[in-house]
ROSE-4610 file (N, C-alpha, C; in Angstrom, 1 decimal, always signed):
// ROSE-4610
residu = [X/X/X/X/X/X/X/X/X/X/X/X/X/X/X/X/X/X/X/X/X/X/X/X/X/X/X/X/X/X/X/X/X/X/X/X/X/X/X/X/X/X/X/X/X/X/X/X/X/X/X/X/X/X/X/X/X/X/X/X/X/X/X/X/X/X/X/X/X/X/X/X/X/X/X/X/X/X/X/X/X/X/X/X/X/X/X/X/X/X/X/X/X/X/X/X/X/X/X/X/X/X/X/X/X/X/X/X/X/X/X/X/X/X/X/X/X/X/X/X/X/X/X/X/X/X/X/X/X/X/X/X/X/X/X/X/X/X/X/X/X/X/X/X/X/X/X/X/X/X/X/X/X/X/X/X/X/X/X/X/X/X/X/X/X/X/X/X/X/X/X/X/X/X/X/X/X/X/X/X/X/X/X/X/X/X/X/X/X/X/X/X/X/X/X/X/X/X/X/X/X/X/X/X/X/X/X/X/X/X/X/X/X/X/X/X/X/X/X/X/X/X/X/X/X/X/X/X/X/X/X/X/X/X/X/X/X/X/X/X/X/X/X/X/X/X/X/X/X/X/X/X/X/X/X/X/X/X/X/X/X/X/X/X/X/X/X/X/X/X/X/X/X/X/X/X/X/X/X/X/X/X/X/X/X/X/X/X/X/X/X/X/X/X/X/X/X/X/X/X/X/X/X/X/X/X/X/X/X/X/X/X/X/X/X/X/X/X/X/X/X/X/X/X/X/X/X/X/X/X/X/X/X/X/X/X/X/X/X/X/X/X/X/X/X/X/X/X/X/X/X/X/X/X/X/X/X/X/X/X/X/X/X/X/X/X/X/X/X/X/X/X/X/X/X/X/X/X/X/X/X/X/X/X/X/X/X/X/X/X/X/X/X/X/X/X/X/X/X/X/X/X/X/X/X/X/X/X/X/X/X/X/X/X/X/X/X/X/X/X/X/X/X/X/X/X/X/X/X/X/X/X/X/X/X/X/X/X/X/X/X/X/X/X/X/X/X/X/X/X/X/X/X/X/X/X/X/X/X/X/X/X/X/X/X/X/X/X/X/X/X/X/X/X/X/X/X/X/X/X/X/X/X/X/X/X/X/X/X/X/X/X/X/X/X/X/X/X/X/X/X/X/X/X/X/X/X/X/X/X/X/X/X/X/X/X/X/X/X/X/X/X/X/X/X/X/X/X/X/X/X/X/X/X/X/X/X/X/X/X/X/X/X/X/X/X/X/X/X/X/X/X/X/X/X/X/X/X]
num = [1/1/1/2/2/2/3/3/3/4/4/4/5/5/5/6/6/6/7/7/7/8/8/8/9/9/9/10/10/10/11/11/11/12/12/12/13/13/13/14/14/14/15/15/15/16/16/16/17/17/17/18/18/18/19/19/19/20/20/20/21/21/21/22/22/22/23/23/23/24/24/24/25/25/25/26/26/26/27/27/27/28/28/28/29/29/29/30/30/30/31/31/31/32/32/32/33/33/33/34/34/34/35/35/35/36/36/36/37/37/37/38/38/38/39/39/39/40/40/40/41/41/41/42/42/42/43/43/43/44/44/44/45/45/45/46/46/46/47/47/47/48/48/48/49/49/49/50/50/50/51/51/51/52/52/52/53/53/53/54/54/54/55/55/55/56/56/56/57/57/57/58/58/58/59/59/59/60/60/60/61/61/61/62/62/62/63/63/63/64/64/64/65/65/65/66/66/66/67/67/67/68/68/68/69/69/69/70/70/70/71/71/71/72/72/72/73/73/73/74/74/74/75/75/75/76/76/76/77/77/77/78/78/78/79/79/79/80/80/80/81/81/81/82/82/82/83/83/83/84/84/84/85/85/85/86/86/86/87/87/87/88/88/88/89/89/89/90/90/90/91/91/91/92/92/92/93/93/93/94/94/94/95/95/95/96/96/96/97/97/97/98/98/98/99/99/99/100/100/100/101/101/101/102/102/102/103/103/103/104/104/104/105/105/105/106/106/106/107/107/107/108/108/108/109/109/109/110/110/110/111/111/111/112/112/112/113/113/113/114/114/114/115/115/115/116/116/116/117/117/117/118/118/118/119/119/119/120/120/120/121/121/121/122/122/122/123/123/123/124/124/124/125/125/125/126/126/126/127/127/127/128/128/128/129/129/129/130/130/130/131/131/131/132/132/132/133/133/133/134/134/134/135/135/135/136/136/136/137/137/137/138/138/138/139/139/139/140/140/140/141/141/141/142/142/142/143/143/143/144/144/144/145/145/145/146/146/146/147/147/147/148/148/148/149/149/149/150/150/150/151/151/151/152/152/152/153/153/153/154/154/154/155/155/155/156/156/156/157/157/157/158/158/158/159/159/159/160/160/160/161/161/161/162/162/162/163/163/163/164/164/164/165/165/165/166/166/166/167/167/167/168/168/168/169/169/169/170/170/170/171/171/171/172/172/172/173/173/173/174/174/174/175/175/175/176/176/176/177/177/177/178/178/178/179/179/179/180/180/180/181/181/181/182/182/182/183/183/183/184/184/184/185/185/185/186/186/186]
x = [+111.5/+110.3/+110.3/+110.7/+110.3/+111.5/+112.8/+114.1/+113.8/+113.1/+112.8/+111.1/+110.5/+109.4/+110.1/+110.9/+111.5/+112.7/+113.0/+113.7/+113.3/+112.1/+110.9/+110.7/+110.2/+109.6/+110.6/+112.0/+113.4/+113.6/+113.4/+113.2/+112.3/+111.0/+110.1/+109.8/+110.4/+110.9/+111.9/+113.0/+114.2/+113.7/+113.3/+113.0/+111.9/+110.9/+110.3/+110.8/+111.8/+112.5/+112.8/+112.7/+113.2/+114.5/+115.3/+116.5/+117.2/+118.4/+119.3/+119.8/+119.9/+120.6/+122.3/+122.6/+124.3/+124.8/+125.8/+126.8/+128.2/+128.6/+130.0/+130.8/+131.3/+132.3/+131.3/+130.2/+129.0/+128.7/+128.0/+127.0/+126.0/+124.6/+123.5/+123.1/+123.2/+122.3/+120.9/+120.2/+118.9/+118.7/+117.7/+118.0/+117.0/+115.7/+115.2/+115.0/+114.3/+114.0/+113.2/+112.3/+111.7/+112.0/+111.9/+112.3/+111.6/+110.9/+109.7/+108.9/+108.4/+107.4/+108.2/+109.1/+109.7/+110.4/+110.3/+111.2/+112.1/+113.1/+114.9/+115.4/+116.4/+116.8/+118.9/+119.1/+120.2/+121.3/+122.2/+122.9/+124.2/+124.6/+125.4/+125.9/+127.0/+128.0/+129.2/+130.4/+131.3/+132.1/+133.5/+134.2/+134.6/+134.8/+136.0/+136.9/+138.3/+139.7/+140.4/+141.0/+142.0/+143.4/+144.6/+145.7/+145.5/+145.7/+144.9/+143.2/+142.9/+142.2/+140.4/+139.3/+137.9/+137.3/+137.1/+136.5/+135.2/+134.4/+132.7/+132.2/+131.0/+130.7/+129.8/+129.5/+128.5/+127.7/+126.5/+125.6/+124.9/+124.9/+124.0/+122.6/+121.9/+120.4/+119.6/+119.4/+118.9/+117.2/+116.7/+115.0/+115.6/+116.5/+116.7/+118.7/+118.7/+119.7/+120.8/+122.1/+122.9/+124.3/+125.3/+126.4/+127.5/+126.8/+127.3/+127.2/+128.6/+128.7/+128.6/+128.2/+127.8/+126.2/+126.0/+124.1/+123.7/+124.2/+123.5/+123.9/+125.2/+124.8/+124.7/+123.9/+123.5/+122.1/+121.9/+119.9/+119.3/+117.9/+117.2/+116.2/+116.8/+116.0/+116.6/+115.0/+115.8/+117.0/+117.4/+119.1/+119.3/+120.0/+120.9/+121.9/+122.9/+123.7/+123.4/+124.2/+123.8/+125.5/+125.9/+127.3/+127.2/+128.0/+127.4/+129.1/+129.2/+130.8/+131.1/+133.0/+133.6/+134.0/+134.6/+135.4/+134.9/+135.4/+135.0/+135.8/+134.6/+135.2/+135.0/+136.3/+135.4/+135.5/+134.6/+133.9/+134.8/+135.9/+137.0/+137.4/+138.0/+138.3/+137.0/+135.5/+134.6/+134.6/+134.5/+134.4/+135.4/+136.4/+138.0/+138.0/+137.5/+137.3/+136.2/+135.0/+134.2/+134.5/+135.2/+135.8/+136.9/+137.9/+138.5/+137.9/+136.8/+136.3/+135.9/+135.0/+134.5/+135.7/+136.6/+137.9/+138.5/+138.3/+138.8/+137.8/+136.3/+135.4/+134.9/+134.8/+133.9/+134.5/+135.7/+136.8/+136.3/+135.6/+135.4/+134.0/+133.1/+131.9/+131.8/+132.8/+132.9/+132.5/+133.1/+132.7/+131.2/+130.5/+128.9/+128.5/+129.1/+128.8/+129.0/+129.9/+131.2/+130.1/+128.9/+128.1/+127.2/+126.9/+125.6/+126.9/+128.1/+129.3/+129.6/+129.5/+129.8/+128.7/+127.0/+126.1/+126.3/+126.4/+126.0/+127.1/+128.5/+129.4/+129.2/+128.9/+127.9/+127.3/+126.5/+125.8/+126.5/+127.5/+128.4/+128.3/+128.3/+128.8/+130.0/+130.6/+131.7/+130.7/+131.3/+130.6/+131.1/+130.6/+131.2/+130.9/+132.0/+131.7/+130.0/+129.5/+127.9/+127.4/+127.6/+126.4/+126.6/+125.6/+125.1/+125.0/+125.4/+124.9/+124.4/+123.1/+121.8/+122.4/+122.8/+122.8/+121.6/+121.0/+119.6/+119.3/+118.8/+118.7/+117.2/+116.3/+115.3/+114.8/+114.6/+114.3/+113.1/+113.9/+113.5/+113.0/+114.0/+113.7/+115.5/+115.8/+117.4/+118.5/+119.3/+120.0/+119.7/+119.8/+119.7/+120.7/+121.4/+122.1/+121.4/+121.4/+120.8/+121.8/+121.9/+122.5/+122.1/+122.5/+121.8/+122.2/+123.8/+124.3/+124.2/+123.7/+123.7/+122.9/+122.2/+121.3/+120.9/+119.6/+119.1/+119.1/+119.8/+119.8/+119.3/+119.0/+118.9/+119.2/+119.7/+120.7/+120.1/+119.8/+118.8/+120.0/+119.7/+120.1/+120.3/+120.5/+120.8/+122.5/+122.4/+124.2/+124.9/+124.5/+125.2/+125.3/+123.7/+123.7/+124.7/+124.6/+126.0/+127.5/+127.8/+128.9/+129.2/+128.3/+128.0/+128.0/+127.3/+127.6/+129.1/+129.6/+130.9/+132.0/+131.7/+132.7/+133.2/+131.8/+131.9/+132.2/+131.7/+131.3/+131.7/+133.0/+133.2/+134.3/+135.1/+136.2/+137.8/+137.7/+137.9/+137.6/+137.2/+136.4/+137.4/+136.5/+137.7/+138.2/+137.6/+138.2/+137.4/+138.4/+138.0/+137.4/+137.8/+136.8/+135.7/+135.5/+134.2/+133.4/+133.7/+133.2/+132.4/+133.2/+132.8/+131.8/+132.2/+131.1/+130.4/+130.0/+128.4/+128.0/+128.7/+128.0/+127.6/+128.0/+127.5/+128.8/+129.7/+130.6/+131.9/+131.6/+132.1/+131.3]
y = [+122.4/+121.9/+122.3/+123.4/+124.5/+123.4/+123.2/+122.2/+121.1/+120.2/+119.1/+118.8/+120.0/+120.0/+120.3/+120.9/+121.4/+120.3/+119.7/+118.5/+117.4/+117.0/+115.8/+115.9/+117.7/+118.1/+118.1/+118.1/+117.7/+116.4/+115.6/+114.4/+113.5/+114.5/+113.9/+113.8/+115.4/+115.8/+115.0/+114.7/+114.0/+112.5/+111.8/+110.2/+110.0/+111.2/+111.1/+111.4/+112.1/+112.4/+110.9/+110.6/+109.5/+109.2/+108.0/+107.8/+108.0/+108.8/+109.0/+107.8/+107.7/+106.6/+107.1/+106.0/+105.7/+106.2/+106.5/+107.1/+106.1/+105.6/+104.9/+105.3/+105.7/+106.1/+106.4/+107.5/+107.7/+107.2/+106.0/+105.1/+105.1/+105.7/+105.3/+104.2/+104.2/+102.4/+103.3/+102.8/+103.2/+102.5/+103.3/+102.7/+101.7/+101.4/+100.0/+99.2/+98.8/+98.1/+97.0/+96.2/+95.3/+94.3/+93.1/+92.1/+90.8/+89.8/+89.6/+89.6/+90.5/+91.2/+91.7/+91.5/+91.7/+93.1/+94.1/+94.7/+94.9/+95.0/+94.8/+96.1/+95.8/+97.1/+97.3/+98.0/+98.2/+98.0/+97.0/+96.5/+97.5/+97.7/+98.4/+98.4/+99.1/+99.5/+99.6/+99.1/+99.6/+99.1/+99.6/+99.7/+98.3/+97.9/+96.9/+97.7/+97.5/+98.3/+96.7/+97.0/+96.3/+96.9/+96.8/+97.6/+99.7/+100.0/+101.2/+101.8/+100.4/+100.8/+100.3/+101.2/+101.2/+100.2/+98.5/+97.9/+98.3/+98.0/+98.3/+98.7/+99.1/+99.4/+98.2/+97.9/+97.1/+97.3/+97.0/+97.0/+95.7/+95.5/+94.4/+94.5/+94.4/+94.5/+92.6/+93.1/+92.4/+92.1/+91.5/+91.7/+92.0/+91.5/+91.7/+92.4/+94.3/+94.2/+93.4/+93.2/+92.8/+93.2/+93.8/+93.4/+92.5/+91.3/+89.9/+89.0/+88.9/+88.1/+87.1/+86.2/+84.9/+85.0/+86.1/+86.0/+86.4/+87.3/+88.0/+86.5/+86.1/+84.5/+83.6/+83.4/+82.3/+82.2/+83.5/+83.8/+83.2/+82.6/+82.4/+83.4/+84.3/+85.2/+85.9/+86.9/+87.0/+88.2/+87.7/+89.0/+89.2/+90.6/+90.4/+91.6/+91.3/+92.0/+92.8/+93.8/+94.9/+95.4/+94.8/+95.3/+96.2/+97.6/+98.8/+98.5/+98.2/+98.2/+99.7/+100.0/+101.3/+101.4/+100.2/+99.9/+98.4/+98.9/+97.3/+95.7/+94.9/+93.8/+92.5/+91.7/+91.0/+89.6/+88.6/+87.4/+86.7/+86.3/+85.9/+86.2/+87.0/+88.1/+87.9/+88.1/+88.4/+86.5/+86.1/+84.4/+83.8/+83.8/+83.7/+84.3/+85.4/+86.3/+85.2/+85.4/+84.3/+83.2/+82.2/+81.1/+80.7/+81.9/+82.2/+82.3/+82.8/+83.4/+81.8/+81.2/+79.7/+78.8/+79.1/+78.3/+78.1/+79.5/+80.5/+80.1/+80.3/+80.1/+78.7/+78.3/+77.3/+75.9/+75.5/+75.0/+73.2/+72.9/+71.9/+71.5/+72.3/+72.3/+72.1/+72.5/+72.6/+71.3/+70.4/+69.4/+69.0/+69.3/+69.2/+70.7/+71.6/+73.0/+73.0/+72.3/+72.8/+72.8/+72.1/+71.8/+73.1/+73.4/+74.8/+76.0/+76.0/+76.9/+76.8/+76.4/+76.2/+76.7/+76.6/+77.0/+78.4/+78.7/+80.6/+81.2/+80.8/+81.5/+81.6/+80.3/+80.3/+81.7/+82.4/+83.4/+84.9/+84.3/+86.1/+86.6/+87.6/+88.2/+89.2/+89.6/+90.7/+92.1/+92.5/+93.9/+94.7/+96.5/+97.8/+98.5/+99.7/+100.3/+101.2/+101.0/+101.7/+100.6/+99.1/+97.7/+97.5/+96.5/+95.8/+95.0/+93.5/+92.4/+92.4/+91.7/+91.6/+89.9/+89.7/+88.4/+88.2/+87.7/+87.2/+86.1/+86.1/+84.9/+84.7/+84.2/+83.8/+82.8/+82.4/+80.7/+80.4/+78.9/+78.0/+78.0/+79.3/+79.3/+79.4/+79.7/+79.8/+80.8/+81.1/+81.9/+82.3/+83.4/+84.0/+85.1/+85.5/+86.1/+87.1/+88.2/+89.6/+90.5/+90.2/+91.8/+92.2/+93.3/+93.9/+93.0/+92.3/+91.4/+90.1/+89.4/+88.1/+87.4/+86.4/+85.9/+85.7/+85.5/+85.6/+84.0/+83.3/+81.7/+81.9/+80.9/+80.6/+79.2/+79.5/+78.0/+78.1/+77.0/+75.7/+75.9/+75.6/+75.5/+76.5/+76.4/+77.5/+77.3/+76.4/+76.0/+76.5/+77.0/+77.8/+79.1/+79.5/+81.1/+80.9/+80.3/+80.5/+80.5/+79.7/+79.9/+80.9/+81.6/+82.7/+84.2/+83.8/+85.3/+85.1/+84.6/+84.2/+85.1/+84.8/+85.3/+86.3/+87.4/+89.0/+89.1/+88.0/+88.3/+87.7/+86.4/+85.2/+85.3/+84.0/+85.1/+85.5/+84.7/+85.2/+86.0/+87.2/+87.9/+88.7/+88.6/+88.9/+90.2/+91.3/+92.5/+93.3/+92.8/+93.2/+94.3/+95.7/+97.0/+97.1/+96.1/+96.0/+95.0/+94.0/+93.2/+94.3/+95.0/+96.0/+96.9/+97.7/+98.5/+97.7/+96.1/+95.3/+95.2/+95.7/+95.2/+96.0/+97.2/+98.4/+99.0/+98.3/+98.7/+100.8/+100.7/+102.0/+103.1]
z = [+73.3/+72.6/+71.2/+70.8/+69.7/+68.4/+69.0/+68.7/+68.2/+68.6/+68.8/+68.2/+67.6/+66.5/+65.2/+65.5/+64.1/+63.8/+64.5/+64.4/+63.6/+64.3/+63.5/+62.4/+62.2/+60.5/+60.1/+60.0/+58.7/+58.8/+59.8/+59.6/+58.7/+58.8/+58.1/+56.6/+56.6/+55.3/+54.2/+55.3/+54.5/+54.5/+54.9/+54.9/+54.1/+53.5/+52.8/+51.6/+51.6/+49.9/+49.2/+48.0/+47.7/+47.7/+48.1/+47.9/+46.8/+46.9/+45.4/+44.8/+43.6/+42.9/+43.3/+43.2/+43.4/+41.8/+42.0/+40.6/+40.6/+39.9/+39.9/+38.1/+38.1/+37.0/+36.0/+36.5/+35.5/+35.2/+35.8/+35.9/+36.7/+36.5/+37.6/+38.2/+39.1/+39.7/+40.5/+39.7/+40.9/+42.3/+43.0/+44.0/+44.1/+43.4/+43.3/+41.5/+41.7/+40.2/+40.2/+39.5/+39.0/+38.5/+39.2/+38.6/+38.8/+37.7/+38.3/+39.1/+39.2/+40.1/+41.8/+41.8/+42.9/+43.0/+43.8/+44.1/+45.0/+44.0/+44.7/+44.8/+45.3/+46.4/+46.0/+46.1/+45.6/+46.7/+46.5/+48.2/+48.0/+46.8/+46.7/+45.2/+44.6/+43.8/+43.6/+42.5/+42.6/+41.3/+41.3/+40.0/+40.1/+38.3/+37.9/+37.7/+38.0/+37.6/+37.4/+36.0/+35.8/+35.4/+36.3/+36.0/+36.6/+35.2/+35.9/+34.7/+34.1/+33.6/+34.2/+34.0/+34.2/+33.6/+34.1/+33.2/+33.1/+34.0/+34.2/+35.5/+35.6/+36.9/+37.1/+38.5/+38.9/+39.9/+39.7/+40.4/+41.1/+42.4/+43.2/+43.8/+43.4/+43.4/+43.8/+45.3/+46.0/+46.7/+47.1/+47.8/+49.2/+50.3/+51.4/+51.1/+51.2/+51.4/+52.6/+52.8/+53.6/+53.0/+54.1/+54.0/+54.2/+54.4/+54.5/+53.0/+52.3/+51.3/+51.4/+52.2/+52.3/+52.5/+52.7/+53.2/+51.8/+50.5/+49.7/+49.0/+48.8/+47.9/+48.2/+49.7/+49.4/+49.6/+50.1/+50.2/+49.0/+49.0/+48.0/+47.8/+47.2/+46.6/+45.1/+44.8/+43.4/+43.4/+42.6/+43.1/+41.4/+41.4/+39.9/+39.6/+39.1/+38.9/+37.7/+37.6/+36.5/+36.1/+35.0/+34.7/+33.3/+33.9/+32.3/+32.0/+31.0/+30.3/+30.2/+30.5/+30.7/+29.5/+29.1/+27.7/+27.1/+25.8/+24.6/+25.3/+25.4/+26.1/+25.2/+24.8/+23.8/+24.8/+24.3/+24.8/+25.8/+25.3/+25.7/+27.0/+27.4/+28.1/+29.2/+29.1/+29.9/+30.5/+29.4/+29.7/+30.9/+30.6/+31.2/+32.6/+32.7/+34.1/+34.6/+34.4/+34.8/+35.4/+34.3/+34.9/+36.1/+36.0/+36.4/+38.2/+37.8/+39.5/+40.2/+38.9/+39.6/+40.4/+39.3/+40.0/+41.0/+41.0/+42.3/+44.0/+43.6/+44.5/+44.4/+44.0/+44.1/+43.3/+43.7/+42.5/+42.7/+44.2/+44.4/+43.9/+43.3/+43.1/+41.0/+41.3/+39.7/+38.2/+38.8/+38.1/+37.7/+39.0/+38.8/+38.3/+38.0/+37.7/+36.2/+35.5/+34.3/+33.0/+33.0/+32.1/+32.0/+32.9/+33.1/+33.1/+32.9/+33.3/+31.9/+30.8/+29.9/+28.8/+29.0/+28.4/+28.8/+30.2/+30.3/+29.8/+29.6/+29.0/+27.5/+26.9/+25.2/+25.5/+25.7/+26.1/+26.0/+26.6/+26.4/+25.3/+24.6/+23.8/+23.6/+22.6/+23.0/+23.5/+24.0/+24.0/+24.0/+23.7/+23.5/+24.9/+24.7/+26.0/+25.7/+27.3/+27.2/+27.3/+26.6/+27.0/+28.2/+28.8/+29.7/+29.9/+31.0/+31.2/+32.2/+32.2/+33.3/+33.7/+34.9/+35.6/+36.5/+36.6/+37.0/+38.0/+39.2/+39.6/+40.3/+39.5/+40.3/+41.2/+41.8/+42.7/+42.5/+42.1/+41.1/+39.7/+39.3/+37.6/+37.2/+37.6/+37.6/+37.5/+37.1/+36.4/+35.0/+34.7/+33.2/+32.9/+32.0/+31.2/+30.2/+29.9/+28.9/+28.9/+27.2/+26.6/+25.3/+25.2/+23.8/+22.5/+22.7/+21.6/+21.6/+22.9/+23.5/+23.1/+23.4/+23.3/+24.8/+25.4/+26.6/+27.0/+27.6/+28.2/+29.8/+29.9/+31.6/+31.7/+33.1/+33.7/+34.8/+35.3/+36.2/+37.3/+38.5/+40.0/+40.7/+42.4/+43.0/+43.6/+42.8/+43.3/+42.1/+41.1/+40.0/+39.7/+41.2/+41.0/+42.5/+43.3/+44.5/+43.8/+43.0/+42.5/+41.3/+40.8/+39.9/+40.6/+41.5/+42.7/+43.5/+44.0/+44.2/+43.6/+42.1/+41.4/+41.6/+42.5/+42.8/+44.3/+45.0/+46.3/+47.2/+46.8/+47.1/+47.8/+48.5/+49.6/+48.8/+47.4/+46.5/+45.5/+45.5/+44.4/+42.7/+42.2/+40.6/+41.1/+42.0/+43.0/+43.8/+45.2/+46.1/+46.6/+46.2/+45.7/+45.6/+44.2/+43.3/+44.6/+44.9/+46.2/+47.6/+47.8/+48.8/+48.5/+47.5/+46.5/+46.8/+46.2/+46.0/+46.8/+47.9/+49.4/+49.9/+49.8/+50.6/+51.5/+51.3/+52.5/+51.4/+50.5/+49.8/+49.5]
């Protein structure tokens, strides 16, 4: 009995501590955040590696976590990615990967996509290591883009934020790592 009280009270203890933020190549992801008015929950984390270098860490920040990449993009809810650059990335390069993933995921959807795929890449900026792009998806306001160098746009449908989460989460993803991280599964 004496076991099994003292049991409960560390239980009660630890589930009341708040959850730790996740770390990825010195990067914090908290474990919730604000986004219109919603709070989202952190589904998971993980690295870009290109070759053997650190491109950015990422963060997936959801209203209902899941480790099903087909449930986190295609839920309608508000979701958004949080990418902290490791190293200087210039537009090109960030654009290209992008595209690249649409092609990859969603290559049949594209022709009705290429127009709103074309405005949010306008949007990129180059960026330095330390910035941030905020990917955004609210329902029925759309997709948005934020960085400190960017200009802030938003793109209309939920069939651009499905093929926009894809890029990370899709059965093609730009890396499979960073895919798992987003999900929770690292």
């Amino acid at each position: 009995m004496k076991n099994t009280t003292l049991f409960a009270v560390v239980m009660a203890v630890v589930l009341a501590l708040p959850a730790a933020a996740k770390e990825v190549a010195g990067v914090q992801f908290p474990e919730t955040l604000k986004v219109e008015g919603k709070e989202l929950k952190l589904n998971g984390a993980g690295l870009r590696k290109k070759l053997v270098f650190n491109v950015y860490a990422a963060g997936m920040y959801v209203e209902s976590p899941s480790q099903s990449a087909q449930q986190v993009v295609e839920s309608d809810q508000v979701k958004r990615v949080r990418m902290s650059m490791l190293r200087d990335l210039d537009k090109k390069a960030i654009t290209e990967a992008i595209v690249d993933g649409f092609k990859k995921n969603s290559k049949d959807k594209l022709p009705a996509l290429q127009q709103r795929l074309d405005t949010f890449t306008s949007a990129i900026p180059d960026v330095k290591k330390g910035d941030e792009l905020l990917l955004t998806y609210v329902p029925g306001k759309g997709t948005t883009i934020e960085s400190k160098g960017g200009q802030k746009i938003s793109v209309e449908g939920k069939d651009f934020s499905d093929a926009l989460f894809s890029v990370w989460l899709g059965k093609n993803p730009v890396d499979e790592s960073l895919r798992d991280g987003m999900l929770g599964k690292e």
